[in-house]
Biopython code that builds the backbone (N, CA, C, O; Angstrom):
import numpy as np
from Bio.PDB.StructureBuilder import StructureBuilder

atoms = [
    (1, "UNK", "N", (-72.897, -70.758, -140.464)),
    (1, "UNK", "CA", (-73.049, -72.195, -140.473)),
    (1, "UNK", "C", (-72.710, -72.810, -139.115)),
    (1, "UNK", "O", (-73.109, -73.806, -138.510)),
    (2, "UNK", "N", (-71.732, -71.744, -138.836)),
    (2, "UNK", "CA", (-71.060, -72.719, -137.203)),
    (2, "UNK", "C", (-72.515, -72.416, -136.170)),
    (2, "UNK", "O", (-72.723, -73.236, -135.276)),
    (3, "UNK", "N", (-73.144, -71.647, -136.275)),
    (3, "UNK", "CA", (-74.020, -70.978, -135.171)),
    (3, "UNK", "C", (-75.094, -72.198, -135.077)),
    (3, "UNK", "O", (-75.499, -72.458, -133.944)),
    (4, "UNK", "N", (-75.441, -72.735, -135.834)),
    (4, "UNK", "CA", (-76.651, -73.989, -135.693)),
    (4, "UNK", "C", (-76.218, -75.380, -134.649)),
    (4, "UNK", "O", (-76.963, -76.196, -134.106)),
    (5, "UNK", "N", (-74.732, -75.266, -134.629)),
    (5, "UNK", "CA", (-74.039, -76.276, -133.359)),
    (5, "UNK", "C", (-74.835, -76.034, -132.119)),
    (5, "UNK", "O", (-75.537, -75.075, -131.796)),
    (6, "UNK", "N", (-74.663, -76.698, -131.755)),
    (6, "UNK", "CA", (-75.549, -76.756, -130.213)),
    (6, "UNK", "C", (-74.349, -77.087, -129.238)),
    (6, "UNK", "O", (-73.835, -78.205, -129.228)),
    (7, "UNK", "N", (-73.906, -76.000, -128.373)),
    (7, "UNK", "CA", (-72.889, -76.684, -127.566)),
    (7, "UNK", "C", (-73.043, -75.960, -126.357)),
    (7, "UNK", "O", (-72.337, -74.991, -126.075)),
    (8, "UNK", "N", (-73.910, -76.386, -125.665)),
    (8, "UNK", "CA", (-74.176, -75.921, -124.345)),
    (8, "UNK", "C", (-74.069, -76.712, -123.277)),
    (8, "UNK", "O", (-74.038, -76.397, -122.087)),
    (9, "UNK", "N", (-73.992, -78.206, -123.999)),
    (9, "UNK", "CA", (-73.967, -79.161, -123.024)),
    (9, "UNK", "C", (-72.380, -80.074, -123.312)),
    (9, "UNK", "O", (-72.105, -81.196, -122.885)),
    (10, "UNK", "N", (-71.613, -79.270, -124.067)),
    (10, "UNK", "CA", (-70.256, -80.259, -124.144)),
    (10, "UNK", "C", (-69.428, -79.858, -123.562)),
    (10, "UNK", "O", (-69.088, -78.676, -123.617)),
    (11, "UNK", "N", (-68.683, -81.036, -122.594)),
    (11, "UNK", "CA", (-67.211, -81.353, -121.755)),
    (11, "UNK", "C", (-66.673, -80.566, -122.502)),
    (11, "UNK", "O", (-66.549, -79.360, -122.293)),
    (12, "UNK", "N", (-66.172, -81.378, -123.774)),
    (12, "UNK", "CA", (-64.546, -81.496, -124.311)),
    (12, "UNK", "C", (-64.975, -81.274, -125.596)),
    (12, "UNK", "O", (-65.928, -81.860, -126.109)),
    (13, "UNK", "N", (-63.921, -79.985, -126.418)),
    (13, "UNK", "CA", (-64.007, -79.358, -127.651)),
    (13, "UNK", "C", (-62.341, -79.518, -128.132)),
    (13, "UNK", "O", (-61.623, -78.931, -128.942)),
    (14, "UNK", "N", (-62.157, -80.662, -127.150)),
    (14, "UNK", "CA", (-60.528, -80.658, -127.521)),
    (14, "UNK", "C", (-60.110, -81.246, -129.081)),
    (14, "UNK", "O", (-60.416, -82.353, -129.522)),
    (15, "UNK", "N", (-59.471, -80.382, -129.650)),
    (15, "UNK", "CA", (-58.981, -81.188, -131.115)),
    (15, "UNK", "C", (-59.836, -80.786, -132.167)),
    (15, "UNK", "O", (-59.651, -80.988, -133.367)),
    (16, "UNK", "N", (-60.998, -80.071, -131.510)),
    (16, "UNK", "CA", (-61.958, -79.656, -132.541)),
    (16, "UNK", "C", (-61.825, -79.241, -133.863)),
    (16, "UNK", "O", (-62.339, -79.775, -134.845)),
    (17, "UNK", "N", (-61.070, -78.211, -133.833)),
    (17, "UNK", "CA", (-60.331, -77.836, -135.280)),
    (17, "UNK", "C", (-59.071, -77.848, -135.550)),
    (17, "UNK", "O", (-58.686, -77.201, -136.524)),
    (18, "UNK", "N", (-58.285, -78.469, -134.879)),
    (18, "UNK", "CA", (-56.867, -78.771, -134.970)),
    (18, "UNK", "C", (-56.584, -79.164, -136.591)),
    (18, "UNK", "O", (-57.002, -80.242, -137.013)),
    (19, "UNK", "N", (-55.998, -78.417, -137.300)),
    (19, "UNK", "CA", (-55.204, -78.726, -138.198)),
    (19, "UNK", "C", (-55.872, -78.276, -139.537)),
    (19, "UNK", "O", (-55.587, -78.707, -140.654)),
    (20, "UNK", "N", (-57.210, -76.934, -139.099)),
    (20, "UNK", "CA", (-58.189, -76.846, -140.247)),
    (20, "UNK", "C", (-57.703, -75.844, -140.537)),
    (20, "UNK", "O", (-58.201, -74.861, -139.989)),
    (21, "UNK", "N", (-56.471, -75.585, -141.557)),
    (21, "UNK", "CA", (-55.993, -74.404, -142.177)),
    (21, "UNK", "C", (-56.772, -73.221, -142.680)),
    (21, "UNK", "O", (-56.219, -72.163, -142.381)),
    (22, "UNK", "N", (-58.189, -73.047, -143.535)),
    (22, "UNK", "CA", (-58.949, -72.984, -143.782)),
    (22, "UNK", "C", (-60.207, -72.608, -143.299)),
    (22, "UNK", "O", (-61.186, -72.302, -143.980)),
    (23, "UNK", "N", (-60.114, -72.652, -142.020)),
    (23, "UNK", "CA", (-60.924, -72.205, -140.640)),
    (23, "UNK", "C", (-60.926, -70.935, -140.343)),
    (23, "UNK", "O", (-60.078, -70.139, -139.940)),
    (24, "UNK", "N", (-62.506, -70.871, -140.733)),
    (24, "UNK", "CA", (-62.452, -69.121, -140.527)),
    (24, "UNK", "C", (-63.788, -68.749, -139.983)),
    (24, "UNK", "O", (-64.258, -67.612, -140.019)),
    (25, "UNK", "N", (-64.395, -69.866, -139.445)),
    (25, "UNK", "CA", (-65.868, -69.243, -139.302)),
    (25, "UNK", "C", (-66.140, -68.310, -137.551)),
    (25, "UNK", "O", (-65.258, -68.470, -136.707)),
    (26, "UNK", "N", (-67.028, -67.664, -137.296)),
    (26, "UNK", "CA", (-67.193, -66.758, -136.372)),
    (26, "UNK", "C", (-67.647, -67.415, -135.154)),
    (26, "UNK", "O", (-68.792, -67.838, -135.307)),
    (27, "UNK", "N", (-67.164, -67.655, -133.997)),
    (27, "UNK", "CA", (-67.744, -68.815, -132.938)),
    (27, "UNK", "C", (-67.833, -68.078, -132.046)),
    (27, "UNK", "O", (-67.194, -68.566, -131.114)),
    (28, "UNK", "N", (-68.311, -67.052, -131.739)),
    (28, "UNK", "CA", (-68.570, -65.983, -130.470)),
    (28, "UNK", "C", (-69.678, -66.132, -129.983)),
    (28, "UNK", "O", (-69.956, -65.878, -128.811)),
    (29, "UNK", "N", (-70.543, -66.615, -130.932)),
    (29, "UNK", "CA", (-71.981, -67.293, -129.736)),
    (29, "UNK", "C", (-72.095, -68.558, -128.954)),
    (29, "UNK", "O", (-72.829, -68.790, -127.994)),
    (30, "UNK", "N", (-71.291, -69.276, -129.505)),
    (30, "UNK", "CA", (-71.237, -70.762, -128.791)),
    (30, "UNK", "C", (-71.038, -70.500, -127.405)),
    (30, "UNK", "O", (-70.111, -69.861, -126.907)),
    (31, "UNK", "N", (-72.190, -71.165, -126.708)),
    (31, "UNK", "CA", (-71.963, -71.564, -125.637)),
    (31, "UNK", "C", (-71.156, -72.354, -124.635)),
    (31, "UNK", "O", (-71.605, -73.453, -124.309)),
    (32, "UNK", "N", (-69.726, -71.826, -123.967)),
    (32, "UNK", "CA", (-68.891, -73.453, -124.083)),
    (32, "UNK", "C", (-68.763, -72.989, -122.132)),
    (32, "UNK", "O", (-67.837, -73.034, -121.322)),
    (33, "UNK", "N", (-69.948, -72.651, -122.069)),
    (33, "UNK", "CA", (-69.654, -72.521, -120.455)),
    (33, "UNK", "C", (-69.614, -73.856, -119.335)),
    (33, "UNK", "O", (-69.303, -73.813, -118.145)),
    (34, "UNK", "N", (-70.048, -75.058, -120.165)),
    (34, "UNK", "CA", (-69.572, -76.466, -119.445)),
    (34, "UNK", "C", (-68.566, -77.150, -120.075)),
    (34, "UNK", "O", (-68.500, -78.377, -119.996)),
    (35, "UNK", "N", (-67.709, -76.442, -120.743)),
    (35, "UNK", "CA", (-66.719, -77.231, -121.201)),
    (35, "UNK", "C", (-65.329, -77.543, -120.380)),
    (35, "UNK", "O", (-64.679, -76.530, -120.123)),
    (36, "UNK", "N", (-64.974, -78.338, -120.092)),
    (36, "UNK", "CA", (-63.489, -78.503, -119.686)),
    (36, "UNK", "C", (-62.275, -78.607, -119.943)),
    (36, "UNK", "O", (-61.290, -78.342, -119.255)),
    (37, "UNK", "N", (-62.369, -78.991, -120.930)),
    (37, "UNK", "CA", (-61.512, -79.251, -121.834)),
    (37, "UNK", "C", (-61.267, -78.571, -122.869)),
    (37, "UNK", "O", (-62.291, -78.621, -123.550)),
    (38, "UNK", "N", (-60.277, -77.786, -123.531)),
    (38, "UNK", "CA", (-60.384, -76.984, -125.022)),
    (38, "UNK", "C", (-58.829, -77.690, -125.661)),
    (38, "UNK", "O", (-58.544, -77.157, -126.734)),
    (39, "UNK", "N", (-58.139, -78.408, -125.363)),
    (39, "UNK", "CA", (-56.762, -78.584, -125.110)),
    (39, "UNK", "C", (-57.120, -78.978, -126.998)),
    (39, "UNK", "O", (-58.062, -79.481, -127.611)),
    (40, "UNK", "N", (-55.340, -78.231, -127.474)),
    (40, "UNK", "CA", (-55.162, -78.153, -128.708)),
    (40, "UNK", "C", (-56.932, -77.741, -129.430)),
    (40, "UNK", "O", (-57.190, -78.069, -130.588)),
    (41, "UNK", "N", (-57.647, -77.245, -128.826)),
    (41, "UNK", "CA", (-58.540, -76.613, -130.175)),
    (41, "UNK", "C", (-58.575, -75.936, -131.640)),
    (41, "UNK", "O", (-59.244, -76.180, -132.644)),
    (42, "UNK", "N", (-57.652, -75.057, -131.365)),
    (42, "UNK", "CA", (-57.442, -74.945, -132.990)),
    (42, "UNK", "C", (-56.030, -74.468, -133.297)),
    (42, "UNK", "O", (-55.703, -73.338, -133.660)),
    (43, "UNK", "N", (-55.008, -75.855, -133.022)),
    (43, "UNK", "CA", (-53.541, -76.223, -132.589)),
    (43, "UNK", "C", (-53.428, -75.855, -134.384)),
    (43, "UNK", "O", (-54.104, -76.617, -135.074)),
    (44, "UNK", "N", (-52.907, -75.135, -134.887)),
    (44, "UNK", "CA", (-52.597, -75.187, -136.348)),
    (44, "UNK", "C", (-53.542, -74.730, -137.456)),
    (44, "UNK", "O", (-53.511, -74.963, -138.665)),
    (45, "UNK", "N", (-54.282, -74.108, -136.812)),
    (45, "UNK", "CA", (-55.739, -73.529, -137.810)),
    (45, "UNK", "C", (-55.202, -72.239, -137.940)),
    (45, "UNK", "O", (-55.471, -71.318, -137.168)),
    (46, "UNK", "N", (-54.183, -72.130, -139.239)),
    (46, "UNK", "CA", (-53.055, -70.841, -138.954)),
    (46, "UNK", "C", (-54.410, -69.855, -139.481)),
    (46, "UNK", "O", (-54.257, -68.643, -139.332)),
    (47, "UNK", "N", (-55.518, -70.263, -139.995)),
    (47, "UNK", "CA", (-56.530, -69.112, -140.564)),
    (47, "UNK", "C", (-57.548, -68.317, -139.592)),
    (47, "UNK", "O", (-58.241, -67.342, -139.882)),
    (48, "UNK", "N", (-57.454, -68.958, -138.434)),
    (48, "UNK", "CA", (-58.794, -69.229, -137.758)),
    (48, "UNK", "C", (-58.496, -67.622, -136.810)),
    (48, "UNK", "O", (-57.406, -67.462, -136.263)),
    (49, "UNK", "N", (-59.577, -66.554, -136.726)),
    (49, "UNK", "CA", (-59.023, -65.175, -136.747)),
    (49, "UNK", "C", (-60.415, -64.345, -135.839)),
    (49, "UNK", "O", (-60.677, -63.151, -135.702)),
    (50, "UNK", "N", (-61.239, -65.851, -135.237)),
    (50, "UNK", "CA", (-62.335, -65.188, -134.630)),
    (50, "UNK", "C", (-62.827, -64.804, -133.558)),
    (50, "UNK", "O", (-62.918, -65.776, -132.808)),
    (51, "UNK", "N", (-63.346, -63.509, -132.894)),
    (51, "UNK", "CA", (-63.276, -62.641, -132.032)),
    (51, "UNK", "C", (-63.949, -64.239, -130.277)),
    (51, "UNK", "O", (-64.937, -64.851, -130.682)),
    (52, "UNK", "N", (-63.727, -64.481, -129.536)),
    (52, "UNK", "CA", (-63.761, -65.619, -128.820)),
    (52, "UNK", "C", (-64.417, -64.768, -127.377)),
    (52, "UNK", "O", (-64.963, -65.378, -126.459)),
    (53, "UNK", "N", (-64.244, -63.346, -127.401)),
    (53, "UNK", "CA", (-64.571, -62.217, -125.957)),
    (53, "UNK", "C", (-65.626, -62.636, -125.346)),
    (53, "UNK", "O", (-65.925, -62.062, -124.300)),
    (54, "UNK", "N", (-66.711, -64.063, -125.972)),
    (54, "UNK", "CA", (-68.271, -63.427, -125.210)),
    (54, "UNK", "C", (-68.094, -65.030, -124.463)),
    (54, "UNK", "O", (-69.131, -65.462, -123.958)),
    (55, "UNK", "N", (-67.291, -65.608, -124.401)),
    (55, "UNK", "CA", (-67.073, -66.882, -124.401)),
    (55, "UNK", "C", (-66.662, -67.107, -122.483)),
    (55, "UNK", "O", (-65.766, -66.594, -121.813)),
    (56, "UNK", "N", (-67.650, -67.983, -122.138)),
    (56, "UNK", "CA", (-67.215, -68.461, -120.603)),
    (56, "UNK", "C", (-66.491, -69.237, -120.085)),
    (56, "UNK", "O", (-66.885, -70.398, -119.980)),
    (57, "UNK", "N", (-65.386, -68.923, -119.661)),
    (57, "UNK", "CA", (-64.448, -70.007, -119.616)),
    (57, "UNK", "C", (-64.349, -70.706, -118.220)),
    (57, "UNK", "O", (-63.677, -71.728, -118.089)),
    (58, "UNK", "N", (-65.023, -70.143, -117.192)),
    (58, "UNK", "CA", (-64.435, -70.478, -115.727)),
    (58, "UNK", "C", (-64.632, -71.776, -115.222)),
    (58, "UNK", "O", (-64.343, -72.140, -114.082)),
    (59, "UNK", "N", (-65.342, -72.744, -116.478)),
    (59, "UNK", "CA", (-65.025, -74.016, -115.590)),
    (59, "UNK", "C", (-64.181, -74.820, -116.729)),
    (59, "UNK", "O", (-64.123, -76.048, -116.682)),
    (60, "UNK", "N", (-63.709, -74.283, -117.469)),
    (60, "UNK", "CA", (-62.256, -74.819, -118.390)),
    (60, "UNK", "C", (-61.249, -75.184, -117.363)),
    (60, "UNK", "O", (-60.960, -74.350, -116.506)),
    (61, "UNK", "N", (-60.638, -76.461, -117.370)),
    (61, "UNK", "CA", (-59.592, -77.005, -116.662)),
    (61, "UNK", "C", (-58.310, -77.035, -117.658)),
    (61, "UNK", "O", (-57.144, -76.879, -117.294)),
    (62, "UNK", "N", (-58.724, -77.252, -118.903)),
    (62, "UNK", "CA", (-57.388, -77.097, -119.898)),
    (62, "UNK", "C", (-56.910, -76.975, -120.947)),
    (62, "UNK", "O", (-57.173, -77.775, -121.845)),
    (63, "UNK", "N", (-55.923, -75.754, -121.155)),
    (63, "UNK", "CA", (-56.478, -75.419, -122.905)),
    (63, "UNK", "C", (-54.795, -75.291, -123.094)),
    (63, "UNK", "O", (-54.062, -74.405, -123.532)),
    (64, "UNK", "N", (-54.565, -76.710, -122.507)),
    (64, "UNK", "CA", (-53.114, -76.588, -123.514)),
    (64, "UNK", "C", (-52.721, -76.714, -124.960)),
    (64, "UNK", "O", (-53.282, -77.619, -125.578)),
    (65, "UNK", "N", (-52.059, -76.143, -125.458)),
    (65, "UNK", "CA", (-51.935, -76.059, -127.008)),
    (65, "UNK", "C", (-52.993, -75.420, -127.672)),
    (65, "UNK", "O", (-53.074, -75.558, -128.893)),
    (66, "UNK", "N", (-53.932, -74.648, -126.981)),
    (66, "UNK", "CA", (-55.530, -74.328, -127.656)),
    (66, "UNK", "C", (-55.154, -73.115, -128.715)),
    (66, "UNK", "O", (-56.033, -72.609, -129.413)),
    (67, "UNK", "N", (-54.152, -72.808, -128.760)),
    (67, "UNK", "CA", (-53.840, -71.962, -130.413)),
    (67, "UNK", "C", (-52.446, -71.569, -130.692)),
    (67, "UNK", "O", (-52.052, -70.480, -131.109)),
    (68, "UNK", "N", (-51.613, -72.846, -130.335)),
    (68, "UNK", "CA", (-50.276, -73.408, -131.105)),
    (68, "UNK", "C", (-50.428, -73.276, -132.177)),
    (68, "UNK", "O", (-50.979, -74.275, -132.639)),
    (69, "UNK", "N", (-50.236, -72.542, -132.899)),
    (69, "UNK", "CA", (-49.414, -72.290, -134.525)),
    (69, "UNK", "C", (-51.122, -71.844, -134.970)),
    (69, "UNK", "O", (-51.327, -72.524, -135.975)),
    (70, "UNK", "N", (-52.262, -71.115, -134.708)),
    (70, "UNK", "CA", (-52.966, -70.303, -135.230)),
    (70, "UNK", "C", (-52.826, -68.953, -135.123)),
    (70, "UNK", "O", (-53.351, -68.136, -134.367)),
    (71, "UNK", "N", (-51.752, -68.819, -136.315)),
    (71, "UNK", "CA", (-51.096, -67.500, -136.204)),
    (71, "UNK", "C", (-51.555, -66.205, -136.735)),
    (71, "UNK", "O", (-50.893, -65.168, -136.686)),
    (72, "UNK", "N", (-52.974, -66.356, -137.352)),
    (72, "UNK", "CA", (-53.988, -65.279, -137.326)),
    (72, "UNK", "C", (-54.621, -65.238, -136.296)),
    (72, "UNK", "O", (-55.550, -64.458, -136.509)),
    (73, "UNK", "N", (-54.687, -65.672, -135.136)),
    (73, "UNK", "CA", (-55.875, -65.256, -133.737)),
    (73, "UNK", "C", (-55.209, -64.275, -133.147)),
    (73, "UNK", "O", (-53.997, -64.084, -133.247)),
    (74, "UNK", "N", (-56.130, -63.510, -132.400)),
    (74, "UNK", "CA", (-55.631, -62.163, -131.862)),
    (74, "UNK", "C", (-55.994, -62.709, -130.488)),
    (74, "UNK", "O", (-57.077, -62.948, -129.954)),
    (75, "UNK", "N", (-54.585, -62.840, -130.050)),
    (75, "UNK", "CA", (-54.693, -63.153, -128.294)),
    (75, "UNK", "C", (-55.778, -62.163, -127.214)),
    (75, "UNK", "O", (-56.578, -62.516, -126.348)),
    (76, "UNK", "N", (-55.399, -60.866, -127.700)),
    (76, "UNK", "CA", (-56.564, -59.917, -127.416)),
    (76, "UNK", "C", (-57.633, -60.003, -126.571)),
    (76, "UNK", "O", (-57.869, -59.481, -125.482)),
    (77, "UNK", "N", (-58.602, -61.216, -127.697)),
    (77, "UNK", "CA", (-59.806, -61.094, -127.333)),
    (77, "UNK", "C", (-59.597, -62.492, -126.130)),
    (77, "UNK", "O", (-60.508, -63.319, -126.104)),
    (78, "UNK", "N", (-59.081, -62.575, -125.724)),
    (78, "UNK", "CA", (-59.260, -63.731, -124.475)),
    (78, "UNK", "C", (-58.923, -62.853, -123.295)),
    (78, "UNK", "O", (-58.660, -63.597, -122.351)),
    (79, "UNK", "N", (-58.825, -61.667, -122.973)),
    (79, "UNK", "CA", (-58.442, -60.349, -122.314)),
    (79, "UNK", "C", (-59.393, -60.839, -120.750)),
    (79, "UNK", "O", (-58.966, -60.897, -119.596)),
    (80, "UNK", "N", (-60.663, -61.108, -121.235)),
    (80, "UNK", "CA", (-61.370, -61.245, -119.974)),
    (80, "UNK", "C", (-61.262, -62.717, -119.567)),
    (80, "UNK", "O", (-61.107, -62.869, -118.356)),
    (81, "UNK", "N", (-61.298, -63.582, -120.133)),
    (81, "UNK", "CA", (-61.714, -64.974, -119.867)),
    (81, "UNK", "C", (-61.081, -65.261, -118.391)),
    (81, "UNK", "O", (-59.970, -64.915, -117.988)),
    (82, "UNK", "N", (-62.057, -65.963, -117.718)),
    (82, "UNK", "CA", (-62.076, -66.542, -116.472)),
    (82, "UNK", "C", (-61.354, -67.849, -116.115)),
    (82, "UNK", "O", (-61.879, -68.952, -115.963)),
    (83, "UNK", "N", (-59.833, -67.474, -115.990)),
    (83, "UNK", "CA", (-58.639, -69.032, -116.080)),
    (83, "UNK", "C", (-58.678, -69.366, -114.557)),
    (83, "UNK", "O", (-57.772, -69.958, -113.971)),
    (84, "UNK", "N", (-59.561, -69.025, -114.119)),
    (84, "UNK", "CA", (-59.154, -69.598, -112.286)),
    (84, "UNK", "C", (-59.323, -71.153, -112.269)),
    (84, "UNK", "O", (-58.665, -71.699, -111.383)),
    (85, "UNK", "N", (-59.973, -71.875, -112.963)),
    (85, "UNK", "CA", (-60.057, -73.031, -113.132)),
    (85, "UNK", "C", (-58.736, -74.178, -113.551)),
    (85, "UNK", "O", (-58.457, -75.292, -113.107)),
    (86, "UNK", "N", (-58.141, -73.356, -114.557)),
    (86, "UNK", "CA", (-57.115, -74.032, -115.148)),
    (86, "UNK", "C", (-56.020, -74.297, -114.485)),
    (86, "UNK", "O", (-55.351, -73.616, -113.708)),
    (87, "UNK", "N", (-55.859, -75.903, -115.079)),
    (87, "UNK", "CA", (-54.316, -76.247, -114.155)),
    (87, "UNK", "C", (-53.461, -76.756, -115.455)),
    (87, "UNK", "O", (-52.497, -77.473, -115.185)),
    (88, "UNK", "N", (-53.674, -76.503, -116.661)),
    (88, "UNK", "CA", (-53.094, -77.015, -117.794)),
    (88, "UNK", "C", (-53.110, -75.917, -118.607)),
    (88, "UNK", "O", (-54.050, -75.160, -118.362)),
    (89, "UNK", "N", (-52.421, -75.594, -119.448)),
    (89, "UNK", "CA", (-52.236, -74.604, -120.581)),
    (89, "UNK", "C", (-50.752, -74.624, -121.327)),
    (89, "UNK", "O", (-49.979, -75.568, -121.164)),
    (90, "UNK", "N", (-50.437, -73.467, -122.173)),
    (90, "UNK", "CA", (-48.920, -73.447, -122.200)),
    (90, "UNK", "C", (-49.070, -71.508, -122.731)),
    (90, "UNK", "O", (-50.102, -70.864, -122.921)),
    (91, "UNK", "N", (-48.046, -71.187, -122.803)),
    (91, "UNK", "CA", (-47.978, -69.992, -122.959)),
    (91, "UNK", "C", (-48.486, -69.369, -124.304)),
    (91, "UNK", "O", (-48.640, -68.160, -124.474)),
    (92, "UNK", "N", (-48.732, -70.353, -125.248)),
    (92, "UNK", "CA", (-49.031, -70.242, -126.750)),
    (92, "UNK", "C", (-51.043, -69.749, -126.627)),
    (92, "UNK", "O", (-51.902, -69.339, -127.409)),
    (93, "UNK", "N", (-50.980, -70.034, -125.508)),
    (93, "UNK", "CA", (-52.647, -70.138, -124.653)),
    (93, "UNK", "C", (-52.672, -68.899, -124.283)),
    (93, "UNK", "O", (-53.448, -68.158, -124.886)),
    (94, "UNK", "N", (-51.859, -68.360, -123.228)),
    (94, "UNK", "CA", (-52.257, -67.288, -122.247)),
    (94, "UNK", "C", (-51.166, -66.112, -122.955)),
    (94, "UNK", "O", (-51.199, -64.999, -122.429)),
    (95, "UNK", "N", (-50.371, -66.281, -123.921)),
    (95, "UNK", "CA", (-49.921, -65.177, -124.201)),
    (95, "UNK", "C", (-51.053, -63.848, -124.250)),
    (95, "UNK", "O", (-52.168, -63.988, -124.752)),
    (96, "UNK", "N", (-50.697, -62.877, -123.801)),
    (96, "UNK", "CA", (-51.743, -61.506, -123.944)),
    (96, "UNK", "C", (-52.324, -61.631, -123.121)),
    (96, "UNK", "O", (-53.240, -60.811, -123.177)),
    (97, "UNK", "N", (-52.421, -62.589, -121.736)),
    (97, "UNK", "CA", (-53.223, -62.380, -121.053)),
    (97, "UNK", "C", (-52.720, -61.592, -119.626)),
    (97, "UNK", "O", (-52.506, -62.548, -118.881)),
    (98, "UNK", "N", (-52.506, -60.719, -119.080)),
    (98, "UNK", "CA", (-51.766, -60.363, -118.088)),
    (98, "UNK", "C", (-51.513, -61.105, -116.570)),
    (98, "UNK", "O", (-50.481, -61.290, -115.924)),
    (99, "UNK", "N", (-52.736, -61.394, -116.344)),
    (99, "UNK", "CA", (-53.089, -62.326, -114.575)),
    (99, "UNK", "C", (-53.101, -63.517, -114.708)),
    (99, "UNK", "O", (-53.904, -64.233, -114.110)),
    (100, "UNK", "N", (-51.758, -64.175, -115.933)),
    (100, "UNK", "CA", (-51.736, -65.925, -115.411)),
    (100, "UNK", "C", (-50.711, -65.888, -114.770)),
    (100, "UNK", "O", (-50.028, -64.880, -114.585)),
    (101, "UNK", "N", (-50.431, -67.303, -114.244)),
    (101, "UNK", "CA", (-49.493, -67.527, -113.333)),
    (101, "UNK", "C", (-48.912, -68.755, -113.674)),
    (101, "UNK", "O", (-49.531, -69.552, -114.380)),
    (102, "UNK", "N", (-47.792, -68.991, -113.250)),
    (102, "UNK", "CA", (-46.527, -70.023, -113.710)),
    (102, "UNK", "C", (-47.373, -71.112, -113.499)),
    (102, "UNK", "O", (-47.123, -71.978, -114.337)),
    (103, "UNK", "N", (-48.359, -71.473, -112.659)),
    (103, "UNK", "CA", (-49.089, -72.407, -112.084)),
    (103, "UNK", "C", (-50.466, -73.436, -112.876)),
    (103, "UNK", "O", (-50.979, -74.554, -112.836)),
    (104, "UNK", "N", (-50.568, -71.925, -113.658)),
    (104, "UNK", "CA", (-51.674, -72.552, -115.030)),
    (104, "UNK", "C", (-51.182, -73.257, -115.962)),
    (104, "UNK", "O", (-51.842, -74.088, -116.585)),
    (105, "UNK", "N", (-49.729, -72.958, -116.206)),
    (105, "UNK", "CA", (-49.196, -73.505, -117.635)),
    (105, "UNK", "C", (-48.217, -74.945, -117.201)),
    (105, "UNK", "O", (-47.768, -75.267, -116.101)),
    (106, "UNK", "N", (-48.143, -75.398, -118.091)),
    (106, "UNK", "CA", (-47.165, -76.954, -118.308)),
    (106, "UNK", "C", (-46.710, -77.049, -119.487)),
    (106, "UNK", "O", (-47.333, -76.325, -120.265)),
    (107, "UNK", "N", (-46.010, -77.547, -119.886)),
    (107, "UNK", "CA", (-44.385, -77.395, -119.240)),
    (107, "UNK", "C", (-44.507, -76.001, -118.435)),
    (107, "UNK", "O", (-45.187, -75.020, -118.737)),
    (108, "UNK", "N", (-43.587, -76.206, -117.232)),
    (108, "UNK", "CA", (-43.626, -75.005, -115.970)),
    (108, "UNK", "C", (-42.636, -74.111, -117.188)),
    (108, "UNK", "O", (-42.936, -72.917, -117.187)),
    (109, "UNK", "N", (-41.816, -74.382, -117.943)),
    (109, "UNK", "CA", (-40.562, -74.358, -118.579)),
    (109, "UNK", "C", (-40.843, -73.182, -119.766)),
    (109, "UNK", "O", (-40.083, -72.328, -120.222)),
    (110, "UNK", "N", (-42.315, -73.510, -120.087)),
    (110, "UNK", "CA", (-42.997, -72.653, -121.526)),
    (110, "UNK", "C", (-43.731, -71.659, -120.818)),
    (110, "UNK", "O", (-44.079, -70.747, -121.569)),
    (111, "UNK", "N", (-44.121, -71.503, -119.513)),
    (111, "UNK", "CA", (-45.103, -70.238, -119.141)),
    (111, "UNK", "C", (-44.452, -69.166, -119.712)),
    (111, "UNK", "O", (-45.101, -68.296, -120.293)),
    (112, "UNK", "N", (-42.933, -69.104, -119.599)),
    (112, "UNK", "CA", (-42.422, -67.475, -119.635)),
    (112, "UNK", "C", (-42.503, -66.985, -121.018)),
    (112, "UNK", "O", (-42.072, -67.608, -121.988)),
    (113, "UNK", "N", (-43.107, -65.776, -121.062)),
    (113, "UNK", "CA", (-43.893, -64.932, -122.434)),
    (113, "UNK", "C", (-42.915, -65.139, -123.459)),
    (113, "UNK", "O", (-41.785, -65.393, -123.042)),
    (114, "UNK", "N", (-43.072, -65.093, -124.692)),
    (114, "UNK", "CA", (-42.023, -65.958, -125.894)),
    (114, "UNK", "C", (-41.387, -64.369, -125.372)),
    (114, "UNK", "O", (-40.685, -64.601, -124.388)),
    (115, "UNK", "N", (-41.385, -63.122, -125.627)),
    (115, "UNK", "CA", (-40.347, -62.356, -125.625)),
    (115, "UNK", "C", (-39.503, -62.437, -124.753)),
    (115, "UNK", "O", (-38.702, -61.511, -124.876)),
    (116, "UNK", "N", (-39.207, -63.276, -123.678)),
    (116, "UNK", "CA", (-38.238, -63.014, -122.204)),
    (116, "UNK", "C", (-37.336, -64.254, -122.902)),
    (116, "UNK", "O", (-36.127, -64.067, -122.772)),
    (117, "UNK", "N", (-37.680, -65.406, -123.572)),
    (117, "UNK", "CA", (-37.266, -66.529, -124.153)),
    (117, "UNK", "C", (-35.452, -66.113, -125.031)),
    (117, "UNK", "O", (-34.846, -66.993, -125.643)),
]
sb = StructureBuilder()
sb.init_structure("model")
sb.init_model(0)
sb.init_chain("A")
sb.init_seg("    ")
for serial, (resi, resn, name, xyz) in enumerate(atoms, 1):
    if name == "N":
        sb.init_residue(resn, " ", resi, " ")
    sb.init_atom(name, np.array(xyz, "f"), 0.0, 1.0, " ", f" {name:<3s}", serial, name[0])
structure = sb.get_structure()
């Protein structure tokens, strides 16, 4: 059902599914290679569990909170994504990702990986 969206031409997907417990559909084809914005996307969609790997991120500027408390997503698949863009995030974002830097995330305070905490 999600695949008939057309999103090739959207900024901002910010808030998109924030708070959709229930959220489970497969979004690996969406196109979000002009997006800038992802901030809080699916902030609390504790269901939402879908593979995100084919997804272009390099002109994303900010995906803070983008999967705060979606505690079925597998950080995993964001392994490749292209953060050179980003000047906003928080660690709830880039956990699993190895090559971020204190510089992507805000609060400067939340970059450090929850285990060093």
């Amino acid at each position: 059902m999600m695949s008939i969206f057309s999103t090739g031409n959207c900024m901002t997907i910010r808030t998109m599914f924030q708070d959709a417990k229930s959220f489970k559909s497969d979004l690996n084809g969406w196109n979000v290679e002009k997006v800038t914005d992802m901030t809080a996307m699916f902030h609390l969609a504790s269901s939402f569990a879908s593979d995100l790997l084919s997804w272009s991120t390099g002109n994303c500027t900010n995906m803070y909170a983008m999967f705060g408390g979606a505690s079925s997503f597998n950080r995993g698949t964001i392994r490749n994504w292209d953060l050179s863009s980003i000047t906003g995030s928080s660690v709830d974002t880039l956990e699993g990702k190895q090559d971020y830097t204190r510089e992507q995330c805000m609060p400067l305070d939340q970059c450090m990986p929850l285990h060093f905490k």
